[in-house]
N, C-alpha and C positions, 0 to 999 in steps of 0.2 A: 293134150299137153299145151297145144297154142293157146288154147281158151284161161287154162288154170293161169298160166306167165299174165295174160292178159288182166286178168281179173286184181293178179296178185301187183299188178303196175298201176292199175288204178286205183287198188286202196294206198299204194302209197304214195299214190300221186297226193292222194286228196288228206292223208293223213299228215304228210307231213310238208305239202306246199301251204296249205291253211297254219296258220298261228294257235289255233286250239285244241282241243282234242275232242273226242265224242264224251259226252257229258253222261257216263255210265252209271257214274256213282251217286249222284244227287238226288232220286227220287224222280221223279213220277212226271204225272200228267200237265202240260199245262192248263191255264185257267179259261173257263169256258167263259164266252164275252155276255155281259149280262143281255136281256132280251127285252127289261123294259126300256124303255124313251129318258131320254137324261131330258136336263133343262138347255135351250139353247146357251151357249156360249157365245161372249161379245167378238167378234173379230178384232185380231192385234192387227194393229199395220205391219208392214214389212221389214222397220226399223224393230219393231217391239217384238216380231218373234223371232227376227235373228237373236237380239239380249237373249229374250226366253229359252231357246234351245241352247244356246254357249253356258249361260250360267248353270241351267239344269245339268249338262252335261259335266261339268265343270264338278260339280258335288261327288260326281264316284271318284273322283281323286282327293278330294276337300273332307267331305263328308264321312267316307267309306272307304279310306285309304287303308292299307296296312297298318295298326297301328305303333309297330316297333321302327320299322321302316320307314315307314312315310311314303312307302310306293305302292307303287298299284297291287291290287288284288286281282289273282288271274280271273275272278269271277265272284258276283254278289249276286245270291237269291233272295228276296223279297220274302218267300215262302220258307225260308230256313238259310237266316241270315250268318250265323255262327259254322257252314258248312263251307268248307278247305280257307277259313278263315285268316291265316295264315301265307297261306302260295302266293305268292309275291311272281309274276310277272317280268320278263326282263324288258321286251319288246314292246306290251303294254304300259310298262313302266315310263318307256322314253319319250311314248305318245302322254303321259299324263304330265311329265314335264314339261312338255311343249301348252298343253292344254292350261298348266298352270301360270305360265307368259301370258298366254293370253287375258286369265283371270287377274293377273296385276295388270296388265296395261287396260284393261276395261274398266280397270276401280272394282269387279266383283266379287275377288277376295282382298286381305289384307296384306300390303306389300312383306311387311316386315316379317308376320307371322309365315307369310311363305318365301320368303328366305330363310329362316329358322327351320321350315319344315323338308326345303332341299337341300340344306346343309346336314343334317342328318341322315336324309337318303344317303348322300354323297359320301358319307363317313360307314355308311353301313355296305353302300357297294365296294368302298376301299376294301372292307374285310371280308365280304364274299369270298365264296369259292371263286377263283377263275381258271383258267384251262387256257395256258399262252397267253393271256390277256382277255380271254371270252368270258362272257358268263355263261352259265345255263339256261335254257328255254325257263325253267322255273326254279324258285330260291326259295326256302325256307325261313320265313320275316322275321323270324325271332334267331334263329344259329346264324345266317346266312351260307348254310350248307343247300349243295344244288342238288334238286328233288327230280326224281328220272323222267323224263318225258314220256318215255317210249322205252322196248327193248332195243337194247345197245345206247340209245340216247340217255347218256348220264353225265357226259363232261360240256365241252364247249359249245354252243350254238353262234355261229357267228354271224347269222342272220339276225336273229334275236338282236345280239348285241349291235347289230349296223342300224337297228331302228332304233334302242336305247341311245348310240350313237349323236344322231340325229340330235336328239333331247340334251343331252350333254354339249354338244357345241354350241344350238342355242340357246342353253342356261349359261353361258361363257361370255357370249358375243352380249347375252340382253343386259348382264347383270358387271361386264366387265370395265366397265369406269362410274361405277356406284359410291357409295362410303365404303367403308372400312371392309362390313360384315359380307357387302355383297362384292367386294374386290375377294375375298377370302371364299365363299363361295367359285366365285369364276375361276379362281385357280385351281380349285378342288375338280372341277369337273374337266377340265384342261387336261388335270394329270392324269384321269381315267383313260381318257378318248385317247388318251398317247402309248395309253400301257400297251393297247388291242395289238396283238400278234396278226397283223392279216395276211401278212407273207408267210406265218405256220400255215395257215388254212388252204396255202394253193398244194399242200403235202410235195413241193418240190415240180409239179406239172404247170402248162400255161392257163390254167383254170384256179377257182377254189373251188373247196370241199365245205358243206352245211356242218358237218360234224367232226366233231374227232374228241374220244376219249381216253384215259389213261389206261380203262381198264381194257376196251375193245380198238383201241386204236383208231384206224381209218376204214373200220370192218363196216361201216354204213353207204360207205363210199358213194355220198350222192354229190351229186356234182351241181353246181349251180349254172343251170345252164337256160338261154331266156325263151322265149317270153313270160317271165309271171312277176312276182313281188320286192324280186331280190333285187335289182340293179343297183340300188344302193346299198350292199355291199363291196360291189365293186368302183364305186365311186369315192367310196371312203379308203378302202384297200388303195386304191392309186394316190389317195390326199394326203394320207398318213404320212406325218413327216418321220416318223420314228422306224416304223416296220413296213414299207409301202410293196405292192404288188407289183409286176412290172405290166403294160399299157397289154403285151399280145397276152396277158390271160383273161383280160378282158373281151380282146378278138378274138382268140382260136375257142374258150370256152363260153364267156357268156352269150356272142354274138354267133357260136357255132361256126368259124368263120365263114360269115356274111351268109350263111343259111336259114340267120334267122329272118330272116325278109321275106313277106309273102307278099302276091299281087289279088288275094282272095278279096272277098264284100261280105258283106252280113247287111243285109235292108238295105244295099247301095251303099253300103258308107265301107269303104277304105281299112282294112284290120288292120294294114302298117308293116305286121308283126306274127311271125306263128306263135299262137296261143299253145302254150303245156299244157292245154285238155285234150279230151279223148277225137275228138273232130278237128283240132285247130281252131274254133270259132273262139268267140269273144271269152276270157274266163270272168270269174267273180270279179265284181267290180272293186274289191280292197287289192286287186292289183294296180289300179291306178292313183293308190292312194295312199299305202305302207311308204313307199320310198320316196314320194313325193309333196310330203307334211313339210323336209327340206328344202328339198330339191327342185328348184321352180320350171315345170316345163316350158313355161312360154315364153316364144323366141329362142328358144332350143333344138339344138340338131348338131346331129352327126351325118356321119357317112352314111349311116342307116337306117333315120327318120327325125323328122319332122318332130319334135315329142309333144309340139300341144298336139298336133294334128293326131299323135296317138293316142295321149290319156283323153281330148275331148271324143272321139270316134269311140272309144269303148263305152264312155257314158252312154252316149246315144245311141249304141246298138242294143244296149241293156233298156236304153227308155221304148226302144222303138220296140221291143221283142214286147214289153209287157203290155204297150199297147194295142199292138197286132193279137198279144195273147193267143198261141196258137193253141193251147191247150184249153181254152175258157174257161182258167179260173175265175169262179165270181167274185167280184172287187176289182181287179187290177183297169187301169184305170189313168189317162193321162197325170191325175195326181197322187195315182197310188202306184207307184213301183219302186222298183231297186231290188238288185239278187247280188249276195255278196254270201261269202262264207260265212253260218251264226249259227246260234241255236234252230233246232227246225223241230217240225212235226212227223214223229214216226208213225208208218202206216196205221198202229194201234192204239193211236193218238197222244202216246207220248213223248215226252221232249228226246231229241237227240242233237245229231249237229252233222251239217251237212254245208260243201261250197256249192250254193247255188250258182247258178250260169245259164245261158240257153240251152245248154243241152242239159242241163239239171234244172229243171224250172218242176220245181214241188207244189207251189202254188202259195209260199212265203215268200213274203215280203219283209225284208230287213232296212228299218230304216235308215242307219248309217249308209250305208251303198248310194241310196240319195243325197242325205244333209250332205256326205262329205265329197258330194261332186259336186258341191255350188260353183266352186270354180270354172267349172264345163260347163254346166249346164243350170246356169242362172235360174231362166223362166220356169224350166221342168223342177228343178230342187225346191223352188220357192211354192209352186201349186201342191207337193209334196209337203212342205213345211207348214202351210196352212191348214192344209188335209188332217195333217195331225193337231195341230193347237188350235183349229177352228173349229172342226166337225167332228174329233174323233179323242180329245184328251183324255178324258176320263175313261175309254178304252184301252189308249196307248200308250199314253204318258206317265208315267209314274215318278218316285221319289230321286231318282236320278236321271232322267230325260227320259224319251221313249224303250218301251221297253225293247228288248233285242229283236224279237221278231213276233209279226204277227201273221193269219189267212184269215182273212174276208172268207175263203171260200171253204173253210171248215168253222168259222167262228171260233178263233183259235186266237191267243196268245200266251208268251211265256215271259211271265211277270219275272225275269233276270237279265243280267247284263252283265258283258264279258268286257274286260278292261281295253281288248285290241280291237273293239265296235265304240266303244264311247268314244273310246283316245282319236280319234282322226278326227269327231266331228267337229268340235269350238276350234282345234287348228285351222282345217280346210274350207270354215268357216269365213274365221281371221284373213284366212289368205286372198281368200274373196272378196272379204271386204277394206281389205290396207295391205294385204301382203305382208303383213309382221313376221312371220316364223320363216316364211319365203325369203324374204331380205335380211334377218340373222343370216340365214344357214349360208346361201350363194355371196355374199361380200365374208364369210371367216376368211382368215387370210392363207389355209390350206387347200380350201378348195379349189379356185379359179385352178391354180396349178396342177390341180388332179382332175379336173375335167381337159384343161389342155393337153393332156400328157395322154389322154383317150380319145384326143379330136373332137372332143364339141365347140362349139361355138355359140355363144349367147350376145345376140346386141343388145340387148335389153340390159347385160351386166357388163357390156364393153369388151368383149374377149370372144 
C-alpha cells in the first residue's frame, strides 16, 4: 500500500508541477540525427548569438502563434504542424508576451504590428472562459472555451494564470505612456491582471489551492506549497490590489511555516530550499525560471533566503550534475547541459515528456534549462549557446530556435517545441542582458507593496 500512495504521489508530482503534459497523442518517434559530416559553420561572437537565439526564439510567438488569438500555441510539431493547432496556452502565453517586449525593444519584430497583435490577444482573453478571474491551463483559440487539462482539471488554474500574469503587467508597464493604440492596449491588460480572484484560490485556508472548478469544486485539493515554480503565485496574490491574499498564506502554506528551509548541498553548493522532488535535491531547472521572467531575484530576500543565492545554486547544481555526469551519458559535457522539464525520449525510443532533474537525468538535454539561466550562469550558458549555433545547428536548431530536446547519447532529437520552453528564453535572456522584463515587473506600482507585505526586501529596488 505504501509503495502504490508513493508511486501515485509521484505521478502527480510530476504531472502536474510540470506546465505540460505527456505528449500521448502526437505520434511517434523522434528524429534520428543524421550521421554524415555537415559543412563547418562560421562562429558568431557572443553579441551575434545572443540576437540569434532571441530572435529565433521570438518566431513561435511571431511566426507560429495561434492564429485567432494571437497567443501561444501549447505546442508546434515540425513533423505535423496542423496537430492541437488550436490549444492556446495560458502560462505559455504570458511567457510569449513577455518574449514579445523584448522583440519590439530589440527592433526584431514590428512595434505596431505587435501592438495590434496583443491587442487582440487582450480582447480574446477578455472573452475567455475564466473561473473567479483564472483562466484554464488550456483554451480553445478559436471559442475561448477552456479545454481540460487533466481529470477534474477543467476550470481555473491560478498557476497558469500567475505566469500569464507576469506578461500582462509587463505589457502594461512597457506600453503604458505610448500613443493612443498602446495607451489602449496597457489598459486592456491592466484590467485582466485586476479581474484574478486570488483570494478564491486560498478556498478560505492560510494557503492557495492550484485548482478549483465548477464542476469538481476544490476536489483536486493541491495546495501550493514550496519549493518548485509557483512563488509567483503568491507574490501576485499579496500585490493584487483588487482581490489580495493575506501575507500568513504565504508563511503557513507556501513557506510551510519556515519548513521550507533546508541546510542540505548538492556538489557543495547550498540547496537554500527543500526541493518538491522525490529526494529533496535540486528540481528541473524551469523552476528557477517560470516565476522569475518578472520577478527579479537579485539582491532579494526574505526571512528565508537569499533568492539569487537560490535561483544561481540550482543553475549550478544542474551544470555541476552534467558534468560530473554520473550516469555517463555520452555528450553531456561542460557546454552541453541543462535538465528541465520537456519533451523526452521514451525507453522505446519514442517521444514522451518527462521533468528531468538529478535524480531524473534520462540522458536529455533541454536547451531552455540553459539559455534561460544566462542570468546565473553567464560563462556556462554562453559555452551552451555556442555549442548549439556553432557546432551543432543544423542538428539542433531549427525554424523556431533549438528544438526542445535533444541525447547525444542516443542520437536523438525531437524536432518540436512547447510554448512554456521557448517563452522563458529571449526574456531570461533580456534580463541578462538589460534587465528589461526585470525592471517592468519590480518598479509596477502593485508590487513593491506586495513583496513588502511578505517581508522581502530588495536594495537593488529601494525596499
Amino acid at each position: 500500500m505504501k509503495i502504490s500512495l508513493c508511486l501515485v504521489a509521484l505521478i502527480s508530482l510530476f504531472n502536474s508541477c510540470s506546465s505540460s503534459s505527456p505528449d500521448t497523442k502526437g505520434g511517434g518517434t523522434g528524429t534520428p540525427l543524421p550521421t554524415t559530416p555537415t559543412a563547418p559553420v562560421t562562429a558568431l561572437t557572443d553579441t551575434e548569438a545572443l540576437d540569434q537565439v532571441q530572435k529565433d526564439a521570438i518566431k513561435y510567438f511571431w511566426d507560429y502563434a495561434e492564429p485567432n488569438s494571437k497567443l501561444g500555441r501549447e505546442r508546434y510539431h515540425t513533423d505535423n504542424p496542423s496537430f492541437e493547432s488550436n490549444k492556446v496556452t495560458t502560462g505559455g502565453s504570458g511567457f510569449g508576451l513577455m518574449t514579445l517586449i523584448v522583440g519590439v525593444e530589440r527592433g526584431f519584430i514590428p512595434r505596431v504590428e505587435a501592438v495590434s497583435r496583443m491587442t487582440t490577444a487582450m480582447d480574446f482573453l477578455d472573452k475567455a472562459d475564466r473561473f473567479h478571474g483564472a483562466w484554464a491551463h488550456w483554451m480553445d483559440g478559436t471559442t475561448g472555451h477552456a479545454i481540460s487539462f487533466g481529470n477534474k482539471d477543467d476550470g481555473g488554474d491560478i498557476v497558469e494564470t500567475a505566469f500569464l500574469c507576469q506578461g500582462l503587467i509587463a505589457v502594461r508597464e512597457y506600453f503604458k505612456n505610448g500613443n493612443t493604440q498602446e495607451m489602449a492596449l496597457s489598459a486592456k491588460a491592466d484590467n485582466l491582471w485586476k479581474g484574478v480572484e486570488w483570494s478564491w484560490y486560498t478556498n478560505g485556508e492560510n494557503a492557495m489551492y492550484w485548482h478549483w472548478s465548477p464542476t469538481y469544486q476544490w476536489e483536486m485539493k493541491f495546495k501550493l506549497e514550496g519549493y518548485n515554480e509557483c512563488l509567483i503565485a503568491y507574490i501576485l496574490g499579496a500585490a493584487s490590489p483588487t482581490h489580495p491574499i493575506p501575507a500568513a498564506a504565504y508563511h503557513e502554506g507556501w513557506a510551510r511555516s519556515g519548513t521550507i528551509v533546508t541546510g542540505k548541498t548538492q556538489y557543495g553548493i547550498p540547496l537554500i530550499f527543500k526541493y518538491n522532488t522525490v529526494n529533496g535535491n535540486a528540481g528541473p531547472l524551469f523552476w528557477a525560471q517560470y516565476s522569475y521572467l518578472g520577478l527579479d531575484p537579485s539582491q532579494l530576500s526574505d526571512q528565508y533566503a537569499n533568492y539569487w543565492d537560490l535561483t544561481q545554486n540550482q543553475a549550478k547544481i544542474i551544470y555541476s550534475h552534467c558534468v560530473a555526469n554520473p550516469k555517463g551519458w555520452k555528450g553531456y559535457s561542460e557546454k552541453c547541459w541543462g535538465l528541465t522539464a520537456s519533451y523526452s525520449r521514451n525507453t522505446d525510443g519514442t517521444t514522451g515528456y518527462s521533468a528531468h532533474d538529478t535524480d531524473n537525468d534520462l540522458g536529455v538535454i533541454t536547451p531552455t534549462a540553459a539559455l534561460s539561466s544566462f542570468p546565473y550562469t553567464p560563462t556556462e550558458s554562453m559555452k551552451f549557446l555556442h555549442y548549439l549555433y556553432d557546432e551543432k545547428k543544423s542538428d539542433y536548431v531549427g525554424i523556431a530556435g533549438p528544438y526542445d530536446a535533444f541525447s547525444p547519447n542516443y542520437n536523438w532529437v525531437t524536432p518540436r517545441y512547447l510554448a512554456i520552453d521557448q517563452g522563458t528564453i529571449a526574456p531570461m535572456i533580456e534580463n541578462y542582458r538589460s534587465g528589461l522584463i526585470w525592471k517592468l515587473f519590480m518598479n509596477a506600482p502593485e508590487v513593491k507593496p506586495g513583496l513588502e507585505k511578505l517581508g522581502f526586501h530588495s536594495t537593488k529596488y529601494n525596499f
